[in-house]
SEZA-814063 format. One record per atom (N, C-alpha, C): x, y, z; residue in three letters. Coordinates in steps of 0.1 Angstrom, whole numbers, padded with zeros to 4 digits, always signed. Layout:
BEGIN
XYZALA
...
This chain:
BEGIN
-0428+0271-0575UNK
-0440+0279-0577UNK
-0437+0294-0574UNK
-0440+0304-0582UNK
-0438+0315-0581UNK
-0450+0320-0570UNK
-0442+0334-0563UNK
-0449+0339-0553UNK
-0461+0346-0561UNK
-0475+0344-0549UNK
-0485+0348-0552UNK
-0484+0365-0558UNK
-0479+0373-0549UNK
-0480+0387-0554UNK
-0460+0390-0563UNK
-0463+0398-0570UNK
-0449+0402-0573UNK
-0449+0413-0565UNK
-0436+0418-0571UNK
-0429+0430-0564UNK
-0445+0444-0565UNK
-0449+0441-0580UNK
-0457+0455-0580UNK
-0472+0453-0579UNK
-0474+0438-0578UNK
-0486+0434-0569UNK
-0488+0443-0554UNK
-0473+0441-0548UNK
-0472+0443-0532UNK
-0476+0455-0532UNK
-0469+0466-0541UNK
-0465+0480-0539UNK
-0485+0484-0544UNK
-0488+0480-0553UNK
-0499+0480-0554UNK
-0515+0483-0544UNK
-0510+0468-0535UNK
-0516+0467-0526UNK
-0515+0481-0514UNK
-0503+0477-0513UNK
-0498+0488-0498UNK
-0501+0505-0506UNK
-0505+0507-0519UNK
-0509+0520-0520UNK
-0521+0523-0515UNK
-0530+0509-0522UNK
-0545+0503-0520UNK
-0546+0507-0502UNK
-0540+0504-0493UNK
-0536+0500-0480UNK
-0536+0516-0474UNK
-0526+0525-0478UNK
-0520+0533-0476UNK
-0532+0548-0481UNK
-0535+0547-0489UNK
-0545+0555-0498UNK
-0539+0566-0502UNK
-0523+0559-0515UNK
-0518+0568-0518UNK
-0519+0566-0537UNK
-0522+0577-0538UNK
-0521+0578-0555UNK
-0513+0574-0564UNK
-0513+0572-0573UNK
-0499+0571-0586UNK
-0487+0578-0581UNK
-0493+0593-0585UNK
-0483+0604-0586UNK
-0476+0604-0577UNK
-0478+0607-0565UNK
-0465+0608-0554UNK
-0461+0598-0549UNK
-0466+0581-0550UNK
-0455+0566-0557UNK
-0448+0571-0564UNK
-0451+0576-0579UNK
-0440+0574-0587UNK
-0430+0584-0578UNK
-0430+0595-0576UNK
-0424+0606-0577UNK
-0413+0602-0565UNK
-0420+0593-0554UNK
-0409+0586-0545UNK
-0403+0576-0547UNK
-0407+0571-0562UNK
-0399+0559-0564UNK
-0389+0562-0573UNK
-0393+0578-0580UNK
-0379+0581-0589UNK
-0381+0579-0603UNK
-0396+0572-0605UNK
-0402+0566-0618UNK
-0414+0576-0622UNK
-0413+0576-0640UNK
-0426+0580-0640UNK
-0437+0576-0634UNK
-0451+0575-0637UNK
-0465+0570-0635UNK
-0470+0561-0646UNK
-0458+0563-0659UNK
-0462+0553-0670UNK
-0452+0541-0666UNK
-0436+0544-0659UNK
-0428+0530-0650UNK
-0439+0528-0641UNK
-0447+0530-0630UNK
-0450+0526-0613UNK
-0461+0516-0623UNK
-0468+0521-0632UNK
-0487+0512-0638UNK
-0475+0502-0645UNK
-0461+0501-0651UNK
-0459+0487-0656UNK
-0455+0478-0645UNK
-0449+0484-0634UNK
-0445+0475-0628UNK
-0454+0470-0617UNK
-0464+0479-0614UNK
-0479+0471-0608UNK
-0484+0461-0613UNK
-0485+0463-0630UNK
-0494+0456-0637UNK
-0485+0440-0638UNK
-0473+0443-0640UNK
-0466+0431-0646UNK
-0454+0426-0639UNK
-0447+0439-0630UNK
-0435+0432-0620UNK
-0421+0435-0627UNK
-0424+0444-0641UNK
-0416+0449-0645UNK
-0406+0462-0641UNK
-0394+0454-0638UNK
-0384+0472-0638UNK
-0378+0477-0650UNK
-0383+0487-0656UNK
-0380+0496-0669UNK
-0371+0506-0662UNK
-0373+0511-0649UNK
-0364+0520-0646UNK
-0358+0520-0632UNK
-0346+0526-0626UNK
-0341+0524-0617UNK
-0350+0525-0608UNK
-0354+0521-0595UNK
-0367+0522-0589UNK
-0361+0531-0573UNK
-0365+0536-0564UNK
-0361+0536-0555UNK
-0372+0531-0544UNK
-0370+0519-0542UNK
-0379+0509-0536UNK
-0381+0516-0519UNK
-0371+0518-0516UNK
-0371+0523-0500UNK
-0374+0535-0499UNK
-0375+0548-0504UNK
-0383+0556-0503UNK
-0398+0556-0504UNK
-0403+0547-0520UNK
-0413+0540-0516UNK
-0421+0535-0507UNK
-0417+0525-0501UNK
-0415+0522-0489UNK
-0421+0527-0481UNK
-0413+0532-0476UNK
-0416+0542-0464UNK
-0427+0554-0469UNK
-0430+0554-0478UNK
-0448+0564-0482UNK
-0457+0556-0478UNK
-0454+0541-0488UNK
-0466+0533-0487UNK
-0472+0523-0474UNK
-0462+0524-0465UNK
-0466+0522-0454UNK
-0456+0502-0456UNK
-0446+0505-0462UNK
-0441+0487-0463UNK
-0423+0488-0456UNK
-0422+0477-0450UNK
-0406+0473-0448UNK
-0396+0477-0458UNK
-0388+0489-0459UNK
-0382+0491-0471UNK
-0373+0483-0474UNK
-0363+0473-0463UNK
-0351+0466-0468UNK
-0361+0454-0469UNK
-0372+0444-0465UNK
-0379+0435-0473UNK
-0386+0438-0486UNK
-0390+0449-0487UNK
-0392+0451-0501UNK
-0379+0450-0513UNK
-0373+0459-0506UNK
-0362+0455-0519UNK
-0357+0439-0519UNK
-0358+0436-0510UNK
-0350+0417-0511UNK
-0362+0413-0517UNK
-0378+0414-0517UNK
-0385+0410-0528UNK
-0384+0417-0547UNK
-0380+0425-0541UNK
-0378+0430-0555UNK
-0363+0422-0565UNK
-0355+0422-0554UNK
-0342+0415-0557UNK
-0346+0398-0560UNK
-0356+0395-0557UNK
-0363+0377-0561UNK
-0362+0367-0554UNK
-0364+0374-0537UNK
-0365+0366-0529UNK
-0380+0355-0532UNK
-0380+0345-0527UNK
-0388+0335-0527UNK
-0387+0322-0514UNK
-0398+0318-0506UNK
-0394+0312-0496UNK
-0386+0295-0502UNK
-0382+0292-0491UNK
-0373+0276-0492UNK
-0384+0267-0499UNK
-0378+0260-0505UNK
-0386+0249-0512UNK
-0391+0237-0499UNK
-0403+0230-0499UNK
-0405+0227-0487UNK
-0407+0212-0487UNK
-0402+0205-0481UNK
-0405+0190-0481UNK
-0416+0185-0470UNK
-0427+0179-0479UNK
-0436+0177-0474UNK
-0434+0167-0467UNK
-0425+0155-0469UNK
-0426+0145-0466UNK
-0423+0147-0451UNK
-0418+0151-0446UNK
-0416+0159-0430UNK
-0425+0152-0423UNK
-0443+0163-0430UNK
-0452+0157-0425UNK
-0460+0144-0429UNK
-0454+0139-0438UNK
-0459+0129-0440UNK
-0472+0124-0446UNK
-0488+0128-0441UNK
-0495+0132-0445UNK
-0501+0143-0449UNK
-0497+0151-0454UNK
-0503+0163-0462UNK
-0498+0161-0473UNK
-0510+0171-0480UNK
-0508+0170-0496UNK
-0513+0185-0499UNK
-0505+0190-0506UNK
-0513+0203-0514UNK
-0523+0198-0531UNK
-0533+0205-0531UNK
-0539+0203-0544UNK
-0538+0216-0552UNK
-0538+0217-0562UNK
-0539+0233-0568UNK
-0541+0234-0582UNK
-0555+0236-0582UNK
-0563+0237-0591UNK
-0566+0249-0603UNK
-0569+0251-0615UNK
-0567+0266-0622UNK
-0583+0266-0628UNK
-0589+0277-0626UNK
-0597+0282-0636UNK
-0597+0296-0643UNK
-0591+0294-0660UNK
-0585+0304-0669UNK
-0571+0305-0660UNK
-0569+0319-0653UNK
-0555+0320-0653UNK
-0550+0321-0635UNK
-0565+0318-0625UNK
-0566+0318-0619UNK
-0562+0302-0607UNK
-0552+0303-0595UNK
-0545+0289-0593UNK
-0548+0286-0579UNK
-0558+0281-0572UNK
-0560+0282-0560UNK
-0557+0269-0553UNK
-0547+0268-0543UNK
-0547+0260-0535UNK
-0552+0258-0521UNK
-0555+0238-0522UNK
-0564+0235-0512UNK
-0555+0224-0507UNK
-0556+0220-0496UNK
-0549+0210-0485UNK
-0558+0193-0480UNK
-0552+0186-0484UNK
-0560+0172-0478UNK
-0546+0167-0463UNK
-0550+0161-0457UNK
-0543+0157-0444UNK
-0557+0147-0440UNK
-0543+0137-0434UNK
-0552+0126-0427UNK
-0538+0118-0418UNK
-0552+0108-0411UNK
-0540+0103-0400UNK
-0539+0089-0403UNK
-0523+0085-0404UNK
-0519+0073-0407UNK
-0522+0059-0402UNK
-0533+0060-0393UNK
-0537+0045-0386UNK
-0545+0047-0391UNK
-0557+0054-0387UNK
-0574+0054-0390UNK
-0571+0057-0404UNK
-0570+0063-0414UNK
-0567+0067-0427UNK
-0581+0078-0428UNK
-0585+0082-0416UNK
-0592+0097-0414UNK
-0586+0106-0421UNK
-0598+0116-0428UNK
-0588+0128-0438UNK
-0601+0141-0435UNK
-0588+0152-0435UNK
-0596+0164-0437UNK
-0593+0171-0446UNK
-0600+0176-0454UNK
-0601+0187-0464UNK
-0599+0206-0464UNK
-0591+0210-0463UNK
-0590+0221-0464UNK
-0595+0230-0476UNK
-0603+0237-0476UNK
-0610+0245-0488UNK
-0609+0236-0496UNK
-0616+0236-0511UNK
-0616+0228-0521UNK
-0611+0234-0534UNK
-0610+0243-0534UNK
-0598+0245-0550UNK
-0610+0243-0560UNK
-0607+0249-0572UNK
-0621+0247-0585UNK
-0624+0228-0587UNK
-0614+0224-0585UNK
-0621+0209-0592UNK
-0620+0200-0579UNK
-0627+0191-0583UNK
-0625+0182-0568UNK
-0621+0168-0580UNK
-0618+0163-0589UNK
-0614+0157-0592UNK
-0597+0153-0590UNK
-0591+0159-0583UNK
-0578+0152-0584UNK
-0578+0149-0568UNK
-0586+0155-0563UNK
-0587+0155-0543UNK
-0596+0138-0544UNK
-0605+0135-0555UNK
-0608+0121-0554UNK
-0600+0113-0557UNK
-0590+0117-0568UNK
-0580+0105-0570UNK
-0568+0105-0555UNK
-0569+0115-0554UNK
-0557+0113-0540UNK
-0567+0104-0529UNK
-0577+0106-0528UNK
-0582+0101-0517UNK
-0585+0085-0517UNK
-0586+0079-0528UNK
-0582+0063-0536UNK
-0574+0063-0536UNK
-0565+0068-0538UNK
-0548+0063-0540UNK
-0546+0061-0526UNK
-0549+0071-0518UNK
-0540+0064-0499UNK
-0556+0060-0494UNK
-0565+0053-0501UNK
-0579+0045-0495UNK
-0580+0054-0481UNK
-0587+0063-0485UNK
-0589+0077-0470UNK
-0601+0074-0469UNK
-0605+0085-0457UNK
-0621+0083-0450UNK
-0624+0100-0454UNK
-0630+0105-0461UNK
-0629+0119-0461UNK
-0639+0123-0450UNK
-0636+0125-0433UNK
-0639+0131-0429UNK
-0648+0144-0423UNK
-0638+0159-0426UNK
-0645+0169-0423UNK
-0635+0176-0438UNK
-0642+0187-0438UNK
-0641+0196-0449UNK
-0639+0211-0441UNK
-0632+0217-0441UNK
-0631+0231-0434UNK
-0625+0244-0441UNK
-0633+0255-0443UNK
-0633+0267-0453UNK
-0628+0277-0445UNK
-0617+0280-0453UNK
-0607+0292-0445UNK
-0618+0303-0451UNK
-0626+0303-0461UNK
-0632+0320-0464UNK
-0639+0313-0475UNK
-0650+0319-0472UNK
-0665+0315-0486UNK
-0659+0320-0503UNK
-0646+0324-0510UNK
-0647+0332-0519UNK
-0646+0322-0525UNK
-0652+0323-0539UNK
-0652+0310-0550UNK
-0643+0305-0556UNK
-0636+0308-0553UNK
-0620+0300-0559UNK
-0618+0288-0547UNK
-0625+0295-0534UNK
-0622+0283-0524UNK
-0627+0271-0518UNK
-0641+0277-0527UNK
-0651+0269-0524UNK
-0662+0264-0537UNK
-0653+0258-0546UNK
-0661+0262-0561UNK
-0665+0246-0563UNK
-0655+0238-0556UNK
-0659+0222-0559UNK
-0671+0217-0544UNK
-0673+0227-0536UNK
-0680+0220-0524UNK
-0691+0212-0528UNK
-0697+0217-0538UNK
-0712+0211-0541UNK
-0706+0192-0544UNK
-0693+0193-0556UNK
-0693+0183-0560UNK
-0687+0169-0546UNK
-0677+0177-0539UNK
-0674+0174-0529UNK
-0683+0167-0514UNK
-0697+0173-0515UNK
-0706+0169-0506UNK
-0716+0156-0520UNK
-0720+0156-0527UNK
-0721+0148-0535UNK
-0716+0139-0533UNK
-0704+0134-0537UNK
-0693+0119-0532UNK
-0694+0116-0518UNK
-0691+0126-0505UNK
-0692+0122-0496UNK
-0703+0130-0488UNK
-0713+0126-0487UNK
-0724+0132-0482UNK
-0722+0130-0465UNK
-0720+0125-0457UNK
-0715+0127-0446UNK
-0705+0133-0440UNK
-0699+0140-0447UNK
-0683+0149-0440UNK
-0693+0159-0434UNK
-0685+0162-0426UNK
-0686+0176-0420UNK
-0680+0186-0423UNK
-0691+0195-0428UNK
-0685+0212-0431UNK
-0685+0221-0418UNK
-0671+0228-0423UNK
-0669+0235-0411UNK
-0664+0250-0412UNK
-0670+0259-0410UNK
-0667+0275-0416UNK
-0667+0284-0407UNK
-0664+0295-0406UNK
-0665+0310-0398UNK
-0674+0320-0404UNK
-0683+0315-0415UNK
-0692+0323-0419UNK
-0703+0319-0409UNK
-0709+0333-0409UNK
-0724+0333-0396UNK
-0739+0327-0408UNK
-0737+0329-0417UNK
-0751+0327-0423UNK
-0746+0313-0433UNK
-0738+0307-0428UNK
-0738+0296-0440UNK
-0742+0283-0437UNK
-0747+0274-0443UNK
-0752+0260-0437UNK
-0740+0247-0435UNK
-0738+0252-0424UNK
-0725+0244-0418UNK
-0729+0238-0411UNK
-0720+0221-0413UNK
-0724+0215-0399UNK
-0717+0218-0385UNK
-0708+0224-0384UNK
-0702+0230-0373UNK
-0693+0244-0379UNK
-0703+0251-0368UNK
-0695+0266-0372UNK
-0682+0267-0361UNK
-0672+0275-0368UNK
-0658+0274-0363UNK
-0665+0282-0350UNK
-0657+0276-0336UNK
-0661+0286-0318UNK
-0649+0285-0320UNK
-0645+0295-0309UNK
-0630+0295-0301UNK
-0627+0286-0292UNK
-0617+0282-0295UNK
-0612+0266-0288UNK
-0617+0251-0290UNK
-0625+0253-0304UNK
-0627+0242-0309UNK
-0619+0234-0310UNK
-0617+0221-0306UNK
-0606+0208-0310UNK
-0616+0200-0316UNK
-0604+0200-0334UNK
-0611+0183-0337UNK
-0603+0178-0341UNK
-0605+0160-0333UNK
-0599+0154-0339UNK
-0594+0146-0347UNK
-0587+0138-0352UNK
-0582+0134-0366UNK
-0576+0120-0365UNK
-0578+0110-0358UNK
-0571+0104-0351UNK
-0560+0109-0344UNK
-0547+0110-0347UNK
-0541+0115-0334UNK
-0537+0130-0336UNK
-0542+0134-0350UNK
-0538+0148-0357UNK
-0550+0157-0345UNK
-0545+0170-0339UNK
-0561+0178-0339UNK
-0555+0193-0345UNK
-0571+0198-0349UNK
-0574+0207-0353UNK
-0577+0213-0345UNK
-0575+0226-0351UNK
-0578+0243-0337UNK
-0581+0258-0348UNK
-0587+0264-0344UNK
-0588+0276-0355UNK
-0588+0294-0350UNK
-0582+0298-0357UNK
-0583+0314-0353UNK
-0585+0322-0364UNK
-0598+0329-0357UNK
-0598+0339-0369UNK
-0589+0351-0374UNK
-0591+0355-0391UNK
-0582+0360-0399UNK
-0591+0366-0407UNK
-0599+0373-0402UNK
-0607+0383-0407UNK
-0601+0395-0415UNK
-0607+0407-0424UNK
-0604+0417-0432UNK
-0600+0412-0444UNK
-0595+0402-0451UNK
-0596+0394-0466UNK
-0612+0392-0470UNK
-0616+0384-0456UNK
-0633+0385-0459UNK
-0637+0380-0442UNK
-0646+0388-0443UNK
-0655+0384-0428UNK
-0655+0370-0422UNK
-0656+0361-0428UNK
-0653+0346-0424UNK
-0641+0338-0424UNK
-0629+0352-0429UNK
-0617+0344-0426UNK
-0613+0340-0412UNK
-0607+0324-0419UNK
-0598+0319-0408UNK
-0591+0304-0413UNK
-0580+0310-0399UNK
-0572+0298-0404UNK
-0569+0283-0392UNK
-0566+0278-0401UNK
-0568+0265-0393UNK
-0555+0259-0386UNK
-0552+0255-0376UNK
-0538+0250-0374UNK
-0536+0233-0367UNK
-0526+0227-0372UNK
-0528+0213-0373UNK
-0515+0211-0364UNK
-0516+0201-0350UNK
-0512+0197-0348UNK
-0508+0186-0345UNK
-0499+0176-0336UNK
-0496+0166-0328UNK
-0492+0154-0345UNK
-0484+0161-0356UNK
-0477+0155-0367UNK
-0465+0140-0360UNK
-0467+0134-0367UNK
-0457+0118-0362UNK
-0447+0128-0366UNK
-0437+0121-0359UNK
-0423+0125-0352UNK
-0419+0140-0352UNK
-0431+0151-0340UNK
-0430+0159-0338UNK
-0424+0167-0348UNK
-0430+0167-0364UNK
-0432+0179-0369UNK
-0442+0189-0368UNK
-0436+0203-0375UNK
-0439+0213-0370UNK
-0454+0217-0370UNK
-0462+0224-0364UNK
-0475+0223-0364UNK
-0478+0234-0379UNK
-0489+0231-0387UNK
-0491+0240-0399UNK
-0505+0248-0397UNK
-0505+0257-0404UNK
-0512+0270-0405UNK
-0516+0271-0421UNK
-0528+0268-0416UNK
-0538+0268-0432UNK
-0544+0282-0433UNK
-0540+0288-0442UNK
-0541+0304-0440UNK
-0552+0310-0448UNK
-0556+0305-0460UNK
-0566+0307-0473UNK
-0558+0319-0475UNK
-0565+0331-0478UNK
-0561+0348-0481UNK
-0552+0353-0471UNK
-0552+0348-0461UNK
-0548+0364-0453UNK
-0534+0365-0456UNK
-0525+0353-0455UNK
-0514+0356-0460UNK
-0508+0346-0468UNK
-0499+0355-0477UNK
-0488+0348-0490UNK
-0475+0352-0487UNK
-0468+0338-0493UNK
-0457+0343-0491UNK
-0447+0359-0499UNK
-0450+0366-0486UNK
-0439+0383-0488UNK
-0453+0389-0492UNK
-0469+0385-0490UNK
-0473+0396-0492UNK
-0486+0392-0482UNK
-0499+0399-0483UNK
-0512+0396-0474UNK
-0517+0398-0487UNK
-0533+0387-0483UNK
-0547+0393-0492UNK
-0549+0409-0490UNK
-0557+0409-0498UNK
-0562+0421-0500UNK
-0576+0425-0490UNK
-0575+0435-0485UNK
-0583+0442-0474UNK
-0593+0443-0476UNK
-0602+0435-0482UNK
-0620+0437-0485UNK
-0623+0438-0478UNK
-0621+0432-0461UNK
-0630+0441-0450UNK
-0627+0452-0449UNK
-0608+0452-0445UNK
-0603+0465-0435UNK
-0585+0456-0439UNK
-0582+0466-0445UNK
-0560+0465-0439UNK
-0556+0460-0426UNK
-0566+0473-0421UNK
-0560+0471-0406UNK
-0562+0457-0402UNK
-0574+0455-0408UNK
-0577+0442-0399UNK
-0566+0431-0405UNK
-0564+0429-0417UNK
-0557+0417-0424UNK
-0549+0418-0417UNK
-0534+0432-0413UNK
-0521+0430-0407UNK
-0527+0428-0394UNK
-0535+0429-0386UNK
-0539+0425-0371UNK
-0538+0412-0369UNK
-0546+0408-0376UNK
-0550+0394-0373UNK
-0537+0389-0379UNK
-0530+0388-0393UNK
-0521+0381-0400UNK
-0510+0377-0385UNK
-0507+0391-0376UNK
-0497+0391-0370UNK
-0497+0387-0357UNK
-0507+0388-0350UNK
-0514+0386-0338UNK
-0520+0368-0339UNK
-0524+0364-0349UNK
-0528+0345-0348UNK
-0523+0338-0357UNK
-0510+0347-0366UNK
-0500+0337-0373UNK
-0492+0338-0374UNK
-0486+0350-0371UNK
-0468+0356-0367UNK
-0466+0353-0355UNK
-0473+0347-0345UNK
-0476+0344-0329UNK
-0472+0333-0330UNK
-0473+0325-0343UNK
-0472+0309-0338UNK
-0454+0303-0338UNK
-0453+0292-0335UNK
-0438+0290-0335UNK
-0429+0294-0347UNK
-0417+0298-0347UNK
-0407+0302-0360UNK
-0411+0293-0369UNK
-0412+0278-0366UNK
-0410+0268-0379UNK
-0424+0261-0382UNK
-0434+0274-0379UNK
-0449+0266-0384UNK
-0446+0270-0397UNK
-0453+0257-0405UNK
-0455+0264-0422UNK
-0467+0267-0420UNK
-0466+0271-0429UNK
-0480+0282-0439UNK
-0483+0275-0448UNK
-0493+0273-0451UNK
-0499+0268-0463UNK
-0512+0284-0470UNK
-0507+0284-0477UNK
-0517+0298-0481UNK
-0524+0296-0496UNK
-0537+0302-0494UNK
-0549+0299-0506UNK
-0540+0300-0514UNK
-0530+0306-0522UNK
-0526+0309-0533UNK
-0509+0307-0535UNK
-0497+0303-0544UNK
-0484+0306-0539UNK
-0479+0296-0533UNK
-0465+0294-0532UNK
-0458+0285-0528UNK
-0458+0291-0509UNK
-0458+0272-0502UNK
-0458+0277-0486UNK
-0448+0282-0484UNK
-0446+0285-0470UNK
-0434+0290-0463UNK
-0434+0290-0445UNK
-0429+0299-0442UNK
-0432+0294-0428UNK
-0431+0310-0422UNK
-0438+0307-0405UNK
-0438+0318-0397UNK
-0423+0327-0395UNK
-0413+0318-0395UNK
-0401+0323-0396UNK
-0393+0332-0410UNK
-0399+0325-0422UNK
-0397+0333-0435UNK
-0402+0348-0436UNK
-0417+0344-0432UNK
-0423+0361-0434UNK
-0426+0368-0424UNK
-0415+0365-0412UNK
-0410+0375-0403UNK
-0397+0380-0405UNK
-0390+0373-0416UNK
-0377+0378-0420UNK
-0379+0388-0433UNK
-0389+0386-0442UNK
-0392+0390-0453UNK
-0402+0397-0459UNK
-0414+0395-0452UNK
-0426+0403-0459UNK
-0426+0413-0455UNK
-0428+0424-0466UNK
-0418+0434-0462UNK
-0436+0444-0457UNK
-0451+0437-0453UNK
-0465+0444-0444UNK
-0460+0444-0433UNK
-0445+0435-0429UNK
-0448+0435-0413UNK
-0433+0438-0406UNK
């Protein structure tokens, strides 16, 4: 799976971030302003770039930027580790959002992580391992994440919805130090606000044979790059760094968008932090 942001996605953003113009991007990257808009737009290098000067304007890691520019991408990840989880990842037009099912291997209890545009392949997975679909839990209200809920409460009208939004009709709104449990899996949540006001992410622990605990991220972060700051920047790299760069080297990430990776990857790599 190719990473969510390219190289001129990133640079993009961190101008977005940064509140710096075309002109003095290009002019520090050595490129025109007709090279900085192709390679924003598309990830293209037409011209020698000087990524580290860059860099260092736009407010980004200049030797991780270039290893993203060079085509870094995180390890390919074997799920089977954890045994029960599953990613789903669903497209509407050209748009690919990923959602998470997890359940526990005695009770065959299942939770749902955001819902992705279709809920039809999250039904067939859920017949195929004969699951209980539990609770439902929304890393952030935006409609790519939450586009199948209607159909999703429909089939299982008893799950429990569970969010960080203040005005939404949840059956349990995410507190601090919530635990839930999963049979022997529990759940816990921290907020990841500045992508959108009700972000947050989820983290899953107590996996059969002490694998690593995961981090359901929605927006805030992709692998080598963050959502985009609709609250506040500041806020995305606060939170991104402070309730998921905090967590163990070898938690994975599971992120709305993009192939996972882990807390150890994009502390080696993203070139926001």
């Amino acid at each position: 799976m190719n990473l969510e942001d390219h190289v001129g996605d990133i640079i993009r953003k961190a101008r977005a971030m940064s509140n710096v113009s075309a002109r003095p991007a290009a002019l520090a990257a050595g490129v025109t302003e007709t090279d900085l808009a192709a390679l924003e737009d598309a990830g293209t290098l037409s011209a020698k770039t000087n990524f580290a000067a860059l860099a260092g304007l736009v407010g980004l890691n200049p030797a991780k930027l270039e290893t993203i520019a060079a085509g870094w991408s995180p390890s390919e990840k074997d799920l089977g580790v954890w045994r029960e989880l599953r990613r789903v990842t669903t497209t509407a037009g050209s748009m690919a959002a990923n959602c998470y099912l997890a359940w526990d291997e005695v009770s065959r209890d299942a939770a749902l992580f955001d819902t992705g545009w279709d809920a039809q392949p999250i039904f067939k997975m859920i017949r195929e391992n004969q699951l209980q679909l539990r609770h439902v839990f929304i890393t952030h209200a935006h409609k790519d994440h939450v586009a199948a809920l209607g159909k999703i409460r429909e089939e299982f009208p008893k799950v429990r919805l569970h969010s960080g939004a203040k005005d939404a009709p949840v059956d349990q709104r995410n507190r601090p130090n919530d635990f839930i449990h999963l049979g022997n899996l529990r759940v816990t949540n921290r907020p990841t606000p500045g992508h959108a006001e009700d972000g947050t992410t989820y983290i899953m622990g107590n996996w059969p044979e002490d694998a690593p605990h995961v981090a359901i991220a929605g927006d805030a972060i992709f692998a080598g790059s963050i959502g985009r700051g609709n609250q506040s920047w500041d806020i995305v790299r606060q939170m991104v760094q402070e309730q998921i760069l905090s967590l163990p080297p070898e938690t994975l990430i599971c992120p709305g968008h993009g192939p996972l990776t882990t807390v150890a990857e994009e502390k080696a790599h993203n070139p926001f932090f």
